[in-house]
N, C-alpha and C positions, 0 to 999 in steps of 0.2 A: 657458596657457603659464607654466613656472613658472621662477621666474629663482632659478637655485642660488643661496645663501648661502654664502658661504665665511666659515670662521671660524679664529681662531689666536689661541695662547698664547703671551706673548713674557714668560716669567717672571713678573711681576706683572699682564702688561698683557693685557687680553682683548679683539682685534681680530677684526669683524665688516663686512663690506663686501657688500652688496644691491644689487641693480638694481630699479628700478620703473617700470613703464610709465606714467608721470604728470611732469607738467612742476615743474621745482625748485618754485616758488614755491605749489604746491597741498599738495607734498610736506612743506615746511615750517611751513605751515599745520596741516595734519594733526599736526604735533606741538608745535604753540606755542599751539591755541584750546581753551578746557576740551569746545566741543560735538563736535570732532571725538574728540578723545582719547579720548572715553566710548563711541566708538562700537568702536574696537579696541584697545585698551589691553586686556594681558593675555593669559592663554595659556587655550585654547580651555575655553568652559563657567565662564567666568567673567567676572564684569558690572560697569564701576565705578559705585558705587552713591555713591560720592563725590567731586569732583572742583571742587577749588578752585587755579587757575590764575593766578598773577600773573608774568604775562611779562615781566620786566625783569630786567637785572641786581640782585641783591638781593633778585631776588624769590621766592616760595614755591611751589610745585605742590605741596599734598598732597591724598592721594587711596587713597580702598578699593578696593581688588577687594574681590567675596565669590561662590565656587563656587556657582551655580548648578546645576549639573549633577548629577542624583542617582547617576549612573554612576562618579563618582567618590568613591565611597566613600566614606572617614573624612574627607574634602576637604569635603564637599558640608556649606554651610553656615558654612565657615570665610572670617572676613575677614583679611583681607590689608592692611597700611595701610602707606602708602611715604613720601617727603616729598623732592623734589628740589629745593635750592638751586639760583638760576641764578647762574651768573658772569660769564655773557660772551654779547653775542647779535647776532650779526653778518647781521642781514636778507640774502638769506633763503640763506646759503651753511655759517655758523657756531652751533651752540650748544654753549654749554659748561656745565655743570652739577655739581653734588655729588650722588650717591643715597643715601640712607640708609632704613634700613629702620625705622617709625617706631611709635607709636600714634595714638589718633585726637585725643588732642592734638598730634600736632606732635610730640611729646619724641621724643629721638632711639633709638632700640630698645639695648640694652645689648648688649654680645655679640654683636653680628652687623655684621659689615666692611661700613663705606660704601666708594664707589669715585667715582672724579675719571672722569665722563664727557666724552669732546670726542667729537662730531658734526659732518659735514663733507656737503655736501649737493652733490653738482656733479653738475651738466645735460651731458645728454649726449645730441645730437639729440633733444630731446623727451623724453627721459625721466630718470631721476632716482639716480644712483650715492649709497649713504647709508656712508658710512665711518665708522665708530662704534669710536674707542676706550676701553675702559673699568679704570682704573689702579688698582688695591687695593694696600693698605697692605706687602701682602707676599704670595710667590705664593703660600702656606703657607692666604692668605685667599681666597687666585683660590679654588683648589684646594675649600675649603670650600661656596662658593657653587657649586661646578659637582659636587660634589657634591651637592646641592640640587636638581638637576634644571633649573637656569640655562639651559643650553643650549636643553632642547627648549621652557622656557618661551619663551624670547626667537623661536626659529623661527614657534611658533605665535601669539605675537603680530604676528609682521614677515610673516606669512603672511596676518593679519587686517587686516593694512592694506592689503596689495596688494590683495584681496579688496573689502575698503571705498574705496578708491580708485577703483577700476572703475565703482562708483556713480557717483563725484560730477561722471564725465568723459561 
């Protein structure tokens, strides 16, 4: 059963609201432990090969994807290194974060718009509504990252959870 994704642009702001068959507190897990995150983070045929997690306000997530998938062409092979500050962490209903797009130190990638994520997790009979807003610098920047192919990455990750979820239940 697959639970539509609805997505929308509100000028800068890139809002995404999920449904998942798994109870808040597993849901929020899944995206606050480095052992879960490793397991579906990222868009299909791609693996994080790195994943350094410090869950506190102030604290750091960075972490690689690298394209495993040889079907994927000029992709296959290429790493991906990301870095999200956290801001704000409200067990287990709230996270708030900075994304930036990084290298494997850390340093923040030149040229390419970070965005101000807030995530909103509310339970709803057992299962788990994820309202995810994501706020770039100007919609000039949305517009570039969904050019990028943003959207279907974020689907086939939010696909990869639901999927990895069903396991842990």
């Amino acid at each position: 059963m697959s639970h539509k994704m609805v997505t929308k642009v509100e000028g800068a702001a890139y809002i995404l609201e999920r449904e998942f068959s798994a109870p808040r507190e597993l849901v929020f897990r899944a995206f606050s432990e480095a052992e879960h995150l490793k397991m579906w983070w990222g868009p299909r045929g791609w693996e994080v090969t790195v994943c350094n997690v410090d869950f506190r306000p102030g604290g750091v997530w960075h972490y690689c994807m690298k394209c495993m998938d040889e079907n994927q062409g000029e992709f296959y092979g290429m790493e991906s290194w990301g870095k999200a500050v956290y801001r704000e962490i409200d067990e287990p209903g709230t996270i708030v974060y900075t994304d930036y797009f990084s290298d494997e130190e850390g340093n923040e990638a030149e040229g390419m718009p970070p965005s101000d994520i807030h995530m909103a997790f509310q339970e709803q009979e057992g299962k788990t509504r994820i309202i995810c807003r994501s706020i770039f610098e100007s919609p000039q920047a949305l517009q570039e990252v969904l050019k990028m192919g943003m959207e279907q990455g974020i689907t086939e990750t939010w696909d990869r959870l639901e999927e990895y979820l069903t396991t842990l239940q």
